[in-house]
C-alpha positions in Angstrom: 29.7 -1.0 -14.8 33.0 -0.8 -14.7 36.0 0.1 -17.1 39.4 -1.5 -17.3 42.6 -0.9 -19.5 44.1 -3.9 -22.0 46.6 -4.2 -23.6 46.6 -6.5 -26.8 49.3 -6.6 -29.4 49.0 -4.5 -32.2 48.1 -6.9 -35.4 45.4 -8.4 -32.9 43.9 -4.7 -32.0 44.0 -4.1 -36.2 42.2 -7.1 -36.6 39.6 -6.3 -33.8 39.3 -2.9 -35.2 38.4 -4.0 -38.7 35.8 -6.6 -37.7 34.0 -5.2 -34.7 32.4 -2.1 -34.4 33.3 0.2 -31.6 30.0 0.1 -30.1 30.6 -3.9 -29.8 33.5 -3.9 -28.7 32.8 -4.2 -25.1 30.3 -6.7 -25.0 32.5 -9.1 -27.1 35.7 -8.4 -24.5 32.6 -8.9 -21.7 31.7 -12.0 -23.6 34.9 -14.0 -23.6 35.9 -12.8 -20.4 33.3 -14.0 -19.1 33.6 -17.8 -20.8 37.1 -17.9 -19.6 36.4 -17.0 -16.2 33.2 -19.9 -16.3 36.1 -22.2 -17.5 38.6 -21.6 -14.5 35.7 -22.0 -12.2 34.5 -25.2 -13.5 38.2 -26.5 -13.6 38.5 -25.0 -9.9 35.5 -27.1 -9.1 36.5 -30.2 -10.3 39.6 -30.0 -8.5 38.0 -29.4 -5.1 36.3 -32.3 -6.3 38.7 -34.5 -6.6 40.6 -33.2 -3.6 37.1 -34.3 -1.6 37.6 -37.6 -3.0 41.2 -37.9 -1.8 40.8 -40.6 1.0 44.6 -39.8 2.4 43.8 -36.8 2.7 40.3 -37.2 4.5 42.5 -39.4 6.5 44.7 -36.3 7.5 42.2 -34.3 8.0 40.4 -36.3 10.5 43.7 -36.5 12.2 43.5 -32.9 12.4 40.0 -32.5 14.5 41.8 -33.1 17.6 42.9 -29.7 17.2 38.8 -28.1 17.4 38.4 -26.5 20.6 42.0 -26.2 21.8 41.5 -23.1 23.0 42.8 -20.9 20.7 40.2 -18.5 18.4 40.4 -17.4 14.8 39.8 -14.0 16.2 42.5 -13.6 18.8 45.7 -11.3 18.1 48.9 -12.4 19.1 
């Protein structure tokens, strides 16, 4: 487990206080992070998605394979 420091404006942190208890707290923040975080990913997804779909691009792409093998490695240092 981990801790982290937010910051949240002060009418939202009065609010927060008065309707969750301090021993929730961090499960709610845990809880919404983590929905937010499943939504980015899923829109993430569907736009890799849609960029496998792109047949221009594929296009390009396959344009590119000439380059595999030329001699040059990921790993080499210039």
């Amino acid at each position: 487990m981990q801790k982290i420091v937010i910051c949240v404006p002060n009418d939202l942190f009065i609010r927060l206080k008065g309707l969750i208890p301090p021993g929730k707290r961090s499960k709610v923040f845990s809880e919404l992070i983590e929905k937010e975080i499943e939504r980015r990913e899923e829109a993430l997804y569907r736009c890799a998605c849609e960029v496998e779909k792109d047949e221009n691009l594929n296009k390009e792409m396959e344009d590119w394979n000439v380059t595999v093998g030329d001699g040059i490695a990921e790993s080499e240092t210039w």
